[in-house]
C-alpha positions, 0 to 999 in steps of 0.5 A: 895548506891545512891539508899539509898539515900532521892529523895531529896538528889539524886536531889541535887547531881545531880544539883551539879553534874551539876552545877560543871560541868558546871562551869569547862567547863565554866570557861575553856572556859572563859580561852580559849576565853582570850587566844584567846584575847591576841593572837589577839591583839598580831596579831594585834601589829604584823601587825602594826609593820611588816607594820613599818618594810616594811615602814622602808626597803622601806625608808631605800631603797630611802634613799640609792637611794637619797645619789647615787643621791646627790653624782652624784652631784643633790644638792636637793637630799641630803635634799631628804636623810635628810627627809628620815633619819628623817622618818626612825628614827621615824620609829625605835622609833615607833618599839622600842615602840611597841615592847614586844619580847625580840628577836624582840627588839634586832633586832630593836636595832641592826638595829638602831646601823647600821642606826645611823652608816650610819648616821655618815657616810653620815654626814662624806661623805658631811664634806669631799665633801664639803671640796673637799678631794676626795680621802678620799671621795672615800673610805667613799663612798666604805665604805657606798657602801660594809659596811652600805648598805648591812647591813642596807638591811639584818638587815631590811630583819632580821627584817621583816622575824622575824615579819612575823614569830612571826605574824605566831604563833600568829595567830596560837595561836589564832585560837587553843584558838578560836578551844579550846573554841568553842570545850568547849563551845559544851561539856558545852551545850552537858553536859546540855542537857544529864543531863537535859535528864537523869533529866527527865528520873530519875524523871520519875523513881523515882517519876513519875512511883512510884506515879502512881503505889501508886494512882492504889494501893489506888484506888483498896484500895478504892474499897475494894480490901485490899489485894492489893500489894504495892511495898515498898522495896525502902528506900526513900520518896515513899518508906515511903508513901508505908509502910504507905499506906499499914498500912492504909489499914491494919487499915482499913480492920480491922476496917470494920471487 
């Protein structure tokens, strides 16, 4: 059936053939190459919130460290705690902010209500310091010491290990969208050149040979040798300059008869 078909028509098939091709391998490669954009720069929100997060458990420690201080009686300690409390906030703001997944703004929520907890608990230690109530002190103090610190310390470590994983898969993710894309970018040049190949081959068989066959039949017409066999089985363009080729020679055998 494609053997029937004008040269014309089997050369537009081909270029559409092509170009569909083309445009498929394309375009899923344009897919790929956006996937791997979005992983990245959800790589890079990652870091910068694991790097929040790392800040945050280390000012969560000094914090901590601060209050042991100020209630070993060190009078600057408390401002030192307040400073921290003050950058800690901030940095749960900025997590709050910048967080996309669900899951990890959850965390980041719960470990907000633990800090502002501890707040309220080392707001209730100096109110009872500063009024000399020990024993009440004592028990805010075991309080901090068995309920908010711990806490505080495995929701952060919750925190950070969450991030870390989520930076994991999306790194992952971007380097299966760069392997997909480079792997689609390969098979678009590859398709090119074979169909450029084939092009000048099938050109080659189609026109080329066919032309060359018809100028040795006419120039054995030419000399006279009207008997000469031109091939004209095909049913396309040359196939038509054969069948008239030979009826020209036919007209002018008979005409010099």
């Amino acid at each position: 059936m494609f053997l029937r078909l004008t040269i014309g028509s089997r050369l537009k098939l081909l270029f559409l053939s092509t170009t569909l091709l083309t445009i498929a391998s394309g375009f899923a490669a344009i897919v790929a190459l956006r996937a791997m954009s979005d992983a990245l720069a959800a790589t890079k929100v990652g870091h910068r919130n694991q790097l929040l997060a790392h800040l945050l458990e280390a000012e969560i420690v000094a914090a901590i460290h601060t209050l042991d201080e100020y209630l070993a009686g060190e009078a600057d300690a408390l401002t030192e705690h307040a400073a921290f409390e003050q950058r800690i906030n901030g940095r749960l703001g900025e997590l709050k902010s910048a967080t996309r997944d669900a899951d990890e703004r959850e965390s980041v929520l719960a470990l907000e209500s633990v800090v502002s907890g501890y707040g309220l608990a080392v707001e209730r230690i100096q109110y009872l310091r500063a009024r000399k109530q020990e024993a009440r002190l004592k028990k805010a103090v075991a309080s901090i010491d068995e309920t908010f610190v711990p806490e505080l310390k495995t929701k952060v470590a919750r925190l950070v290990a969450f991030q870390a994983s989520q930076v994991e898969l999306h790194e992952l993710a971007a380097e299966r969208g760069r392997r997909v894309a480079t792997t689609l970018i390969y098979i678009t040049l590859t398709v090119l050149a074979v169909m450029v190949v084939a092009l000048f081959l099938l050109l080659r068989r189609w026109i080329v040979q066919p032309l060359e066959q018809l100028v040795d039949s006419a120039r054995r017409i030419s000399q006279g040798d009207y008997l000469t066999r031109i091939p004209k089985q095909r049913l396309d363009e040359i196939g038509v300059l054969a069948r008239e080729m030979e009826r020209m020679a036919a007209s002018v055998e008979q005409y010099q008869r």
